[in-house]
Backbone bond lengths (Angstrom), bond angles and torsions (degrees), N, CA, C in turn:
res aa  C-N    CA-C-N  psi(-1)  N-CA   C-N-CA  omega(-1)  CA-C   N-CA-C  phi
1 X - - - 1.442 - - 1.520 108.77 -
2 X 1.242 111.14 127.01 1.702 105.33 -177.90 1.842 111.79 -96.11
3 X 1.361 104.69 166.27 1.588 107.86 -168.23 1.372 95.17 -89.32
4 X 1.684 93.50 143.13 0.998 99.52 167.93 1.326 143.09 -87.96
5 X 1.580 140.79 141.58 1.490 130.88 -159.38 1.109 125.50 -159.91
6 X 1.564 100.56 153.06 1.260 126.82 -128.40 1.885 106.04 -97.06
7 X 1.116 140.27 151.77 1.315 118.60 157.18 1.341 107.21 -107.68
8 X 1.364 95.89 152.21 1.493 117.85 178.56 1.406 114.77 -130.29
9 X 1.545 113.28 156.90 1.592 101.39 169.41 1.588 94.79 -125.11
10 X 1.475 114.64 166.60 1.344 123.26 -154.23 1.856 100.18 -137.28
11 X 0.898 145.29 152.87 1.365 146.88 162.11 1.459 107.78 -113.16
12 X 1.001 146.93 103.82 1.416 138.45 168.90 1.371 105.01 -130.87
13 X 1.535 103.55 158.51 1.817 112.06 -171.14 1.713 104.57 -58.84
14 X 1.500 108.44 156.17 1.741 101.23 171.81 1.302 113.11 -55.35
15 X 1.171 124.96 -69.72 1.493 126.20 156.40 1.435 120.44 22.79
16 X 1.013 109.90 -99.74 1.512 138.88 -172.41 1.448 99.60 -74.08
17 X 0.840 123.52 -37.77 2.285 107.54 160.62 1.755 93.56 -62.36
18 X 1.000 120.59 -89.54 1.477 113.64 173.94 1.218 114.12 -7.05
19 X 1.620 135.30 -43.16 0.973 128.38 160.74 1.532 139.49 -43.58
20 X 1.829 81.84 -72.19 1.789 107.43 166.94 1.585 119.42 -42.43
21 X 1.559 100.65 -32.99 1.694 93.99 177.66 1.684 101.23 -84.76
22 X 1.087 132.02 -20.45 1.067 115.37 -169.71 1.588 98.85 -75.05
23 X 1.199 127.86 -36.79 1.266 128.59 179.05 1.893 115.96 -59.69
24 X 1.178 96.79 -37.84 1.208 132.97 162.59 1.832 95.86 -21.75
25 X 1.178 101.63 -90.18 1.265 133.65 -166.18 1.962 117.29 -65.52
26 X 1.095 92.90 -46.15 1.441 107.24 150.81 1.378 128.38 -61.07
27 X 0.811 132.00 -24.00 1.419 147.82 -146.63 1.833 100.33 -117.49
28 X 1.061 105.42 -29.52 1.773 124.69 -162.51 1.557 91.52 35.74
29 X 1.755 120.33 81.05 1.334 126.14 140.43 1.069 103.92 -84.94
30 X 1.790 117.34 150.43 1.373 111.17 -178.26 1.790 109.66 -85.37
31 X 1.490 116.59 15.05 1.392 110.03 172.45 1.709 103.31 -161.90
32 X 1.343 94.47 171.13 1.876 104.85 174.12 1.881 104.99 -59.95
33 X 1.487 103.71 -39.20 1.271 131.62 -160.25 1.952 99.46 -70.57
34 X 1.310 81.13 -47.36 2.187 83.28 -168.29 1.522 97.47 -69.91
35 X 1.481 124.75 -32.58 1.755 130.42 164.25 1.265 114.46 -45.22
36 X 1.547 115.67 -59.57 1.315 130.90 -175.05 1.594 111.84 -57.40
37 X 1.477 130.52 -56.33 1.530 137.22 132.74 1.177 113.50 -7.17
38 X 0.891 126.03 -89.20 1.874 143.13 -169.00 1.916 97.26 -30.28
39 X 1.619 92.46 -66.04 1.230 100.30 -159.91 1.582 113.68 -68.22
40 X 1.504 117.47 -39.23 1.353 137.01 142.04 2.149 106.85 -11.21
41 X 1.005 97.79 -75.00 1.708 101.19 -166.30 1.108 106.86 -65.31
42 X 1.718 120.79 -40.76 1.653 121.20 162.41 1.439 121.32 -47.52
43 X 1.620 107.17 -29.90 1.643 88.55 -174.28 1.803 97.09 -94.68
44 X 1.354 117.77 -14.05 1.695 98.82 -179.48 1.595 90.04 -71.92
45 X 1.001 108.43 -32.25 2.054 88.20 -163.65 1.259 115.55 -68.47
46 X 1.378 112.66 -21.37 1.386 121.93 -176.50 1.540 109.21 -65.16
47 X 1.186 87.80 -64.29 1.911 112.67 168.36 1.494 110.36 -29.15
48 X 1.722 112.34 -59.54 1.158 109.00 -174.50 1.252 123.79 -63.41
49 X 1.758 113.36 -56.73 0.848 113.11 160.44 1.910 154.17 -32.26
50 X 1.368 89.56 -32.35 1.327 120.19 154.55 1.773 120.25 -51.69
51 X 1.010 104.72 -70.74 1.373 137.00 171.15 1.649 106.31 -43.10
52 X 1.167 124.27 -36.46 1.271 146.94 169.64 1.558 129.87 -61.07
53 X 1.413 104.59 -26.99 1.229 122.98 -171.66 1.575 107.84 -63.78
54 X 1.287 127.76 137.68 1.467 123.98 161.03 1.764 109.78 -134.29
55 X 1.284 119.34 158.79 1.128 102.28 147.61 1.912 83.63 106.33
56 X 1.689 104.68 177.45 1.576 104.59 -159.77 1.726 80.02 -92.98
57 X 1.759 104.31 144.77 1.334 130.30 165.43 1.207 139.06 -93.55
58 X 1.988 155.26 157.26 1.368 123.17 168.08 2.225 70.52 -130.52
59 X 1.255 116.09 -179.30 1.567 141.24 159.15 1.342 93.39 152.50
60 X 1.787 83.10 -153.55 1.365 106.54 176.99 1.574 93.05 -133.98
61 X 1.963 94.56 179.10 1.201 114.25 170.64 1.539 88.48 -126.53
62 X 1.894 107.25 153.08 1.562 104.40 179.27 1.471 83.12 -130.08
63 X 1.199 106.51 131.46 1.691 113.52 -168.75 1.623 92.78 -126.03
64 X 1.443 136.91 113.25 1.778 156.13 142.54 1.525 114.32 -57.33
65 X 0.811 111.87 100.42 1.783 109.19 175.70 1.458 118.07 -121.36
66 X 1.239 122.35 -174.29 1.341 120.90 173.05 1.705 87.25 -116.13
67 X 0.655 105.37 127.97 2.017 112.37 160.72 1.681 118.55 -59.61
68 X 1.836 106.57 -43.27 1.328 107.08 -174.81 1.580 103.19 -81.34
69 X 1.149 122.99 31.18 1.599 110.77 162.64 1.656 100.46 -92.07
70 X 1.377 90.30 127.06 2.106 93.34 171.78 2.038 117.74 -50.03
71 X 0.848 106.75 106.51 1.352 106.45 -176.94 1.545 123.71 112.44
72 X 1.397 114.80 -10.15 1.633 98.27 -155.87 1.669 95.06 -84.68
73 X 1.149 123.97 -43.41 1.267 129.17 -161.52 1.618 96.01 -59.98
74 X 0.709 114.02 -86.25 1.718 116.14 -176.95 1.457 111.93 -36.43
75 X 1.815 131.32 -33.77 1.276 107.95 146.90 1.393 151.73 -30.29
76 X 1.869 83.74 -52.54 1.511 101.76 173.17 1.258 109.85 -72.01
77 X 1.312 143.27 -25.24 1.226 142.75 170.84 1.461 108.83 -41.12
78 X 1.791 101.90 -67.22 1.249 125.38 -169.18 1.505 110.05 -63.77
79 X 0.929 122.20 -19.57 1.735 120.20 169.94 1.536 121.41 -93.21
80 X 1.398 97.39 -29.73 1.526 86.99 155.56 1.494 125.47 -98.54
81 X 0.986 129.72 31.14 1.183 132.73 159.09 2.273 102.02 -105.26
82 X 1.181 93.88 -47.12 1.732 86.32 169.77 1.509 121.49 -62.49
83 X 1.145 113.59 -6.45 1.614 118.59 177.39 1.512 120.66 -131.63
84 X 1.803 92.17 12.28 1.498 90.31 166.07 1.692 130.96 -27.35
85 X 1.157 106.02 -39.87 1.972 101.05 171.25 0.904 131.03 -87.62
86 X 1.926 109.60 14.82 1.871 98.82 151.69 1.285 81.75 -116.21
87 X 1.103 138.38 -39.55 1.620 112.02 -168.05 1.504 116.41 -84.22
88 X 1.887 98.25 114.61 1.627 110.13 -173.21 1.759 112.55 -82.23
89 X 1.396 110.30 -22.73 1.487 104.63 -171.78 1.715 93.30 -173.07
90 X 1.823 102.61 145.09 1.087 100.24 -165.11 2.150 88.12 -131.09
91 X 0.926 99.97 166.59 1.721 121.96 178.27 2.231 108.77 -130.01
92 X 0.961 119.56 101.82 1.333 111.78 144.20 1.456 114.04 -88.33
93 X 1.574 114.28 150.78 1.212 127.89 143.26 1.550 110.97 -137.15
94 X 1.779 97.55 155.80 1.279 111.56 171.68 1.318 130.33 -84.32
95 X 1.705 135.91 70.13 1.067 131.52 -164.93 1.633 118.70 -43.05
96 X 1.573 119.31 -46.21 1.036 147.80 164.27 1.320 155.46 168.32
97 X 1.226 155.74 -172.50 1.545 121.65 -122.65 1.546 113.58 -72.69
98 X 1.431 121.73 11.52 1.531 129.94 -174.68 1.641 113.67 -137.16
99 X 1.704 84.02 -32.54 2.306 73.70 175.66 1.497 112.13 -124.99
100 X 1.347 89.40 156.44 1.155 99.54 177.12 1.739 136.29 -137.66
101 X 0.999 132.24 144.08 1.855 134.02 -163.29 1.327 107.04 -101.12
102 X 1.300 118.90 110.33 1.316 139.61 175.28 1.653 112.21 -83.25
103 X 1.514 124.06 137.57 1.516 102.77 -173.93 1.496 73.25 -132.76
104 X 1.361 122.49 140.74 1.436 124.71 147.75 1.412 116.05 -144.99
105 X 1.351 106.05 114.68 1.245 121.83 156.82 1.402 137.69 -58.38
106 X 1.205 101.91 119.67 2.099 125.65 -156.96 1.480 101.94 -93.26
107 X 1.373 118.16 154.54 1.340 130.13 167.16 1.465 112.07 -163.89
108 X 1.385 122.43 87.88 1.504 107.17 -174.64 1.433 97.12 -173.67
109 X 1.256 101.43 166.37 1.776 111.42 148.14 1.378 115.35 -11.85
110 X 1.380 130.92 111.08 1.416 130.02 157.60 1.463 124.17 -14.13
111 X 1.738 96.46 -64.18 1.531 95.77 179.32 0.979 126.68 -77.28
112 X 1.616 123.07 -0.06 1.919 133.56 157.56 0.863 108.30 -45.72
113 X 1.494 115.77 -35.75 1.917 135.66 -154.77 1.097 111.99 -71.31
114 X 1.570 95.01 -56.41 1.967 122.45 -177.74 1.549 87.01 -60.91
115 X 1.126 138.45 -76.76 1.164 139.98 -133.40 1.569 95.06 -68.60
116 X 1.428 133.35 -63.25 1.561 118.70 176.95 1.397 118.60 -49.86
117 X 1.625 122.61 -44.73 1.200 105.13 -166.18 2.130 106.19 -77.14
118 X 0.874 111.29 -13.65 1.415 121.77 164.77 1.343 121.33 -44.04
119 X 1.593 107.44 -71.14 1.537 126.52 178.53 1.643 93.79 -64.43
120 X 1.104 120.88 -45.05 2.120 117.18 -171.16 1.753 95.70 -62.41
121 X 1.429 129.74 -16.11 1.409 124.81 -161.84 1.482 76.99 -108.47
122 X 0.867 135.08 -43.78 1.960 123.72 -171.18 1.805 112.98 -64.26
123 X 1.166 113.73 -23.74 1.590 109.73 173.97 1.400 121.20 -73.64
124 X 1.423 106.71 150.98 1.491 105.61 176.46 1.326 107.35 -93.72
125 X 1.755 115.40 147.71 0.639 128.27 -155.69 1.846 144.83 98.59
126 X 1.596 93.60 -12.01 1.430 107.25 -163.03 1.775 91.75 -88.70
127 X 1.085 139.61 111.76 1.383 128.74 136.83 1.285 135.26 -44.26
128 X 1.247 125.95 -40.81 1.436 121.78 -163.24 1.276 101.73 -146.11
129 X 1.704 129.07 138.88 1.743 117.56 152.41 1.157 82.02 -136.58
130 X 1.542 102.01 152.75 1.829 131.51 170.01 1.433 91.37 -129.81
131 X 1.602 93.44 129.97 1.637 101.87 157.06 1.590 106.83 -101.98
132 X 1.543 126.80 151.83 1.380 111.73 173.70 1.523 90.64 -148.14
133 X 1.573 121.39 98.50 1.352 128.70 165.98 1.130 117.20 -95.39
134 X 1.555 91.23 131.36 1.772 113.30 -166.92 1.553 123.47 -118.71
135 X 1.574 109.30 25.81 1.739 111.06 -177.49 1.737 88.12 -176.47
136 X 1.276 85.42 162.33 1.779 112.23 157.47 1.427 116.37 -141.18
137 X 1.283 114.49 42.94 1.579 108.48 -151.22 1.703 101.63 -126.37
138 X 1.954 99.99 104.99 1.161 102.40 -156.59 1.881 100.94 -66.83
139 X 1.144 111.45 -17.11 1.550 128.74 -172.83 1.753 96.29 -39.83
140 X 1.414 102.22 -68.52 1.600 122.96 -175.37 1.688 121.10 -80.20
141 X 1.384 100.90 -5.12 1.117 108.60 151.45 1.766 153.74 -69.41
142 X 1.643 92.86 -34.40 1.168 129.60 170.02 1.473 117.66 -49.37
143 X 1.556 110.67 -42.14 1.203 143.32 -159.62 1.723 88.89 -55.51
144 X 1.492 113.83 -60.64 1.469 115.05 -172.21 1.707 104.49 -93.23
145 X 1.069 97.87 37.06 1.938 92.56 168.27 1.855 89.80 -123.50
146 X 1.252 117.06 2.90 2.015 100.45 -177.53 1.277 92.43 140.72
147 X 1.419 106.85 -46.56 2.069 99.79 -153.60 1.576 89.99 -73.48
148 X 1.669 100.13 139.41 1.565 129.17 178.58 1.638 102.27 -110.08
149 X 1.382 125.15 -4.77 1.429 120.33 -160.57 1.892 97.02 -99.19
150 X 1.656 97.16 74.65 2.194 96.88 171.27 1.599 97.21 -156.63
151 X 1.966 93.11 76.55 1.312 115.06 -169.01 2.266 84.79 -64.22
152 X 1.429 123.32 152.02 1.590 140.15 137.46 0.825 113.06 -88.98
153 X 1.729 137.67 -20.41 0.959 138.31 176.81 1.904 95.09 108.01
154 X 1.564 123.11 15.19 1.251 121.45 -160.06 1.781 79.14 -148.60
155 X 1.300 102.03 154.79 1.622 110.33 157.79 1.985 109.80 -97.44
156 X 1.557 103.79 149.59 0.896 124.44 160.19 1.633 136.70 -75.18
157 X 0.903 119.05 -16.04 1.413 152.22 169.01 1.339 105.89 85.01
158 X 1.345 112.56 31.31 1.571 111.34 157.19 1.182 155.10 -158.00
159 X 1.346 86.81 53.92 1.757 142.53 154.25 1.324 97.37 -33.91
160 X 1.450 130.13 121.66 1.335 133.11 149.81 1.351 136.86 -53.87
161 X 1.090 149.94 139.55 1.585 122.01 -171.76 1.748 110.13 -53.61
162 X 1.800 108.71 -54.38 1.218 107.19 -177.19 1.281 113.05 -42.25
163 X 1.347 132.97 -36.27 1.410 138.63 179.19 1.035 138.13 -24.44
164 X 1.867 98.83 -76.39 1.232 148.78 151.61 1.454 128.11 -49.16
165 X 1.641 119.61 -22.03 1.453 130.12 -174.13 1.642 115.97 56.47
166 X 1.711 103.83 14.51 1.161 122.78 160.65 1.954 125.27 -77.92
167 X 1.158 119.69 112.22 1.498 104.40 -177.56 1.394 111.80 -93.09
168 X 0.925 112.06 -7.08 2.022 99.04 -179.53 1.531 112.18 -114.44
């Protein structure tokens, strides 16, 4: 029995169709349409999967923006400063003179997770977010709630003096 389907129409920049066909073609899908599909089920599973998550988290989020949209940057400012306690450390770079790659590193509650990369997908301006979670391990989690006690047998270099019984 074959699925049944739907038509749709799509608006996307020239660009990025230019893309899709190139993938297109590379790819030997037998259409723009069986590409468009493919990529379609990857993002519900992703989604779902996402959505799925429970329990304490560590990754990142990789957030693509344009900078010259009025407002986005200072959003992102403003959200990571409201969620300072999942976001442990952040990276900008300047791809070039309009976009830019946001890296922020997560540690929290799942649904802390959902909830930033959510609001980072609701701004204008954002092209792209990747979530990529890499632990559930409340052990190594702890680490960024205070606890200093996850000897390797190496220091991290950020040992307090009191810590360390080091004073300078």
């Amino acid at each position: 029995m074959s699925e049944r389907l739907e038509r749709v129409s799509l608006t996307v920049p020239t660009d990025l169709l230019a893309e899709v066909d190139g993938v297109v073609a590379d790819a030997d899908y037998d259409s723009r349409s069986e590409a468009v599909r493919d990529a379609l089920r990857g993002f519900v599973s992703s989604y779902r999967w996402r959505d799925d998550l429970d329990g304490r988290h560590q990754g990142s989020v990789v957030v693509l923006y344009d900078h010259d949209v009025t407002g986005v940057t200072d959003a992102l400012l403003d959200l990571q400063h409201d969620l300072h306690e999942t976001i442990i450390s952040t990276q900008h770079v300047h791809l070039s003179a309009d976009r830019c790659l946001e890296t922020l590193v997560v540690d929290g509650p799942a649904a802390d997770i959902r909830e930033l990369v959510r609001r980072i997908q609701s701004l204008r301006g954002i092209h792209q977010v990747q979530l990529a979670v890499v632990g559930a391990d409340d052990e190594v989690a702890s680490v960024h709630d205070g606890g200093r006690d996850h000897s390797h047998g190496r220091g991290h270099g950020h040992e307090r003096a009191d810590e360390t019984g080091d004073d300078h």
